[in-house]
N, C-alpha and C positions, 0 to 999 in steps of 0.2 A: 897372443900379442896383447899389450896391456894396452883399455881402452885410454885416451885420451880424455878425462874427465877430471875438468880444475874446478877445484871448488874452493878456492883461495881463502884455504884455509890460516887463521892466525896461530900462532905458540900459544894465547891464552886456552884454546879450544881444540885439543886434539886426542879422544880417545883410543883406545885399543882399538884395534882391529875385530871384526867378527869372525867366529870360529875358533876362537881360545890364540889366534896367532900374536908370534910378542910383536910386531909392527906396529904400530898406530892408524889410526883410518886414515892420515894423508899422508903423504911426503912430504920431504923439503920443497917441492918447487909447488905444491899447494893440491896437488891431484890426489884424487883417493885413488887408495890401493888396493884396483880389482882388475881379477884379469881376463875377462868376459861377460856379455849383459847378464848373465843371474848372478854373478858376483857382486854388479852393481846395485842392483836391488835389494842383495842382503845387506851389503856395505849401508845403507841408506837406511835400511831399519835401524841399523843399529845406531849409527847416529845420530837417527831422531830420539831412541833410546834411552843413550845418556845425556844427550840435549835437555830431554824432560827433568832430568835432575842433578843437572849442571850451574852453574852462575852466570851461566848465558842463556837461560831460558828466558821469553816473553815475559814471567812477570817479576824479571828482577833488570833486565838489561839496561831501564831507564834511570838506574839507580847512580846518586851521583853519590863522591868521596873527596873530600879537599883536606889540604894541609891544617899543620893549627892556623899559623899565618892566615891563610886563604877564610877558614873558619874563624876570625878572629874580625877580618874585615866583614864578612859575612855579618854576624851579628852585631856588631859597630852600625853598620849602613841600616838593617832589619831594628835597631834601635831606633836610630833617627828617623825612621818611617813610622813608627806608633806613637812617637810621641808628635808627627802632625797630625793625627788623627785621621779622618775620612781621605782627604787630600791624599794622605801618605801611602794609606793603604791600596787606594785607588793606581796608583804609578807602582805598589809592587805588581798591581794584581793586572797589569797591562803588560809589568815585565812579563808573567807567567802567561800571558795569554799568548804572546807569540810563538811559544814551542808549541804549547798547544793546539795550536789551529796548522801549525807547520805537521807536525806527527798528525793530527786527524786527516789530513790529504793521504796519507799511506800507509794509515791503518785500518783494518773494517774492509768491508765487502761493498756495503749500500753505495757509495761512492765511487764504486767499480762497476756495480747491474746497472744503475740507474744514471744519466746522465744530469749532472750538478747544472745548474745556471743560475746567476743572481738577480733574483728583483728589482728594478728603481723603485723610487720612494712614489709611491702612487700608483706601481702598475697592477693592474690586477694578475695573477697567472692565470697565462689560459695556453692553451695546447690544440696547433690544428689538425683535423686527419689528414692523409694525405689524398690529394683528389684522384679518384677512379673514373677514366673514360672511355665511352661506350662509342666503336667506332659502327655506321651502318653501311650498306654498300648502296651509291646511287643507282636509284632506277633510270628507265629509259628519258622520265622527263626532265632528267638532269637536274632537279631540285633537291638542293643537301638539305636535310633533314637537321633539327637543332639536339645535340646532345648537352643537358646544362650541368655544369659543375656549378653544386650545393655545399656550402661551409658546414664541418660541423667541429664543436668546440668542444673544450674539456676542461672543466674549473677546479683544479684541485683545491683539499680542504688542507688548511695552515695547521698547524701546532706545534708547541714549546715543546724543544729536550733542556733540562736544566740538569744542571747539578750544583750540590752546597758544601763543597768540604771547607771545614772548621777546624780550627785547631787551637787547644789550649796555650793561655801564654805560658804558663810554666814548662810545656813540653818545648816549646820553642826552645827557649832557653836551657833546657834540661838535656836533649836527645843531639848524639852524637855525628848525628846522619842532616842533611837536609830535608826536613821534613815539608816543607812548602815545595818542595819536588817532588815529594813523594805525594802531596796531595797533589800536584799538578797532575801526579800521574794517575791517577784515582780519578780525577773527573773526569781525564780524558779516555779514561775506558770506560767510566760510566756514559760519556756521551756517544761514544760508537757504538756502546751496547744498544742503549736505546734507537740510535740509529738503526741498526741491523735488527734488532728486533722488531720494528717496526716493517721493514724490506722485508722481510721474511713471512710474517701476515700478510703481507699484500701479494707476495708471489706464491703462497699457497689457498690463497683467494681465486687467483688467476688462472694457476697450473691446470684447474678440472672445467674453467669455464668452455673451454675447445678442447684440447687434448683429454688424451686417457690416461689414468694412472697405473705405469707399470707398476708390476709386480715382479719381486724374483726373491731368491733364497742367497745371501750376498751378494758383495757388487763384482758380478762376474762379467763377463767379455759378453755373453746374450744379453744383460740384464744395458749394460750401458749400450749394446747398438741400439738396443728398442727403444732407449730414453732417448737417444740420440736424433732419433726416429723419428718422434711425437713434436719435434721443433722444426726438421729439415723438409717433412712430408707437408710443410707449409709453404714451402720454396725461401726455406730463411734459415739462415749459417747456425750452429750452434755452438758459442763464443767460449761459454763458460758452465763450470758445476759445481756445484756449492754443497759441501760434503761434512759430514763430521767426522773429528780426527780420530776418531776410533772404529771409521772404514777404511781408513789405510792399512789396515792390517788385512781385509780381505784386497785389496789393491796390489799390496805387495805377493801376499800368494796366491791368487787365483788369477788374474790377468795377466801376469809375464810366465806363467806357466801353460795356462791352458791357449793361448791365444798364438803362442809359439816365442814370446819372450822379444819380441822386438817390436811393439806398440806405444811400448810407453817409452817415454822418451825424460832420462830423470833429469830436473834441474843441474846443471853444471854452476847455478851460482848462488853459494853458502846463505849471503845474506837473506835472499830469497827462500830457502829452508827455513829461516831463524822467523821469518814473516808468514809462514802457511803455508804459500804456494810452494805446491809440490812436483809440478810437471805439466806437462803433455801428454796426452792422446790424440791422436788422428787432430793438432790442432786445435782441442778444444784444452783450455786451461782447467787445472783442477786446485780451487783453492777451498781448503781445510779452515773451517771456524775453530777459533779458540775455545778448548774444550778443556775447564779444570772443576768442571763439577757445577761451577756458578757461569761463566760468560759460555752460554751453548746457545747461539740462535738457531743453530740445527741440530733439529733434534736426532738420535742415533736413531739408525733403520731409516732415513729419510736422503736423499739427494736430489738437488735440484738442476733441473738444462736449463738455458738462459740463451737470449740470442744476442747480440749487441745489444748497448745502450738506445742507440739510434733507432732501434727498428722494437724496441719494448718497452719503455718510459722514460721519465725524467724525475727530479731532486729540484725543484725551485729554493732560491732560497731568500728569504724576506730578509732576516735581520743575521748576518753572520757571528760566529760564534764572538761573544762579550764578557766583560764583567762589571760585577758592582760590590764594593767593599762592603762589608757587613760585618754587626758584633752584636752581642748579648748583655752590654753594661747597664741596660736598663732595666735588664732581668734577674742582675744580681751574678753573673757569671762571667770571669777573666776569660771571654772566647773573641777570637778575631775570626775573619774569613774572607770566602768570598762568593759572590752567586754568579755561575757562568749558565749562560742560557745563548737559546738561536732559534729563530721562527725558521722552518722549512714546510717542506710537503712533500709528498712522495705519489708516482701513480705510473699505474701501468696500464698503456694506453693500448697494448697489439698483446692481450692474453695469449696467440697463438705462438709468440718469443715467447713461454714459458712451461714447462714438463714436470711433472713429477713423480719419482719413484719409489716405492716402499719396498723395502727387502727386511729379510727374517732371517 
């Protein structure tokens, strides 16, 4: 019986099937074509496959194309914005900052481990424990003894992620494509990289401060209970794993094989492929960092368990993602741009929400 698995799929994106068969990996009503869980497994390999070298891959999907018309008005309106100068630049570069800040809510990781909150103007961040109570048993003389709840606080340290993409005016004017979209989309991976890079130092700061660091030889079915392990042996859920995408390949054959093929439970929704996240386990989410050689904030041989945001730190954030026009005319150089920048801070306050594993 053929599983029920939609992954609504579009006409623009539909490769062959795996196993040399001449079908396509979905059908007309959007379901891929498998017909039992290690069918679906392969089927999923291969789609991420040709995914990797497809025009739907991550780092083209943001990519925009307009008419002449479309383009004509385009650079008409991108005219009349240089020639106000700062003023002008200032309102493109608010236009761009709202996709911007709209795609950083659902792209990256840090945003997901750690729980986001906004600063008022004046407040300082601070972070309380939660209070631990020690109850005593009355003695005969019936006098309750005083148990005190003591504050204790947590000041996380602030810092800037910026990014500066610039662009020449003659490229402006010269390149077929929109290329103010295209740097839009440049700073916005540069700002989640640094994001995540940053999350990432601080959960492997964390991961040894209580826990132990498994060991195994791929990510096999022993290797993830014992990670699993080093989070819940605390009496705390284990949420999430932060993987690099070149362990999916021992994911896909070593855990629906040896495990008996019915654990992993794979994404039924496309978009969500197209995004990293690859599935379930026992409940726990497994999301894949973007890995093309340069954005890898996990490093290979490395996976991370994570408990909820709630129960293992926070993300304050001071000053939300901004911008400020900028150019080089006084330097002698036809450059426009713009500086996006954002005060936050990062910290993990219950090291015992956090695991880490090394495999060979």
């Amino acid at each position: 019986m053929k599983p029920n698995i939609s992954l609504r799929a579009s006409e623009s994106f539909n490769p062959p099937a795996a196993g040399g068969s001449k079908e396509a990996a979905f059908d007309s009503n959007g379901q891929l074509n498998a017909y039992n869980n290690k069918d679906v497994i392969a089927q999923l390999s291969n789609v991420l496959a040709h995914l990797a070298a497809s025009k739907e891959g991550p780092a083209v999907r943001f990519a925009r194309h307009a008419s002449a018309a479309e383009r004509g008005e385009y650079f008409s309106a991108l005219h009349e914005a240089l020639q106000q100068g700062d003023e002008g630049m200032r309102i493109v570069g608010q236009e761009l900052l709202n996709p911007i800040r709209e795609i950083l809510d659902y792209e990256g990781f840090a945003r997901k481990v750690l729980a986001p909150r906004e600063v008022g103007p004046g407040e300082i961040p601070r972070y309380d424990r939660d209070a631990y109570i020690t109850a005593w048993v009355i003695g005969r003389d019936g006098i309750t003894p005083e148990s005190r709840v003591q504050g204790r606080y947590f000041y996380p340290n602030e810092f800037l992620v910026t990014a500066r993409p610039t662009v020449e005016i003659q490229d402006i004017y010269q390149m077929q494509y929109d290329v103010l979209a295209r740097s839009q989309d440049r700073a916005r991976q540069a700002v989640e990289y640094q994001e995540d890079r940053a999350c990432i130092n601080l959960l492997d700061a964390a991961s040894t401060t209580v826990n132990d660091i498994t060991y195994g030889v791929g990510f096999t079915w022993d290797v993830l209970m014992d990670l699993k392990w080093q989070v819940e042996k605390n009496r705390l859920h284990c949420d999430k794993m932060l993987i690099n995408l070149s362990e999916t390949r021992s994911l896909f054959k070593s855990i629906n094989s040896t495990a008996g093929g019915n654990h992993f439970d794979p994404v039924t929704n496309r978009e969500l492929i197209l995004q990293g996240y690859l599935g379930n386990i026992l409940g726990i989410q497994l999301i894949a960092s973007a890995g093309n050689g340069l954005f890898e904030p996990v490093p290979m041989g490395t996976i991370y368990a994570v408990s909820r945001p709630e129960y293992l730190g926070g993300m304050p954030i001071r000053v939300p993602l901004q911008s400020e026009p900028i150019n080089e005319f006084l330097l002698g150089n036809a450059v426009k741009g713009w500086f996006f920048f954002e005060m936050i801070s990062e910290v993990v306050l219950n090291p015992r929400g956090v695991a880490k594993a090394v495999i060979s």
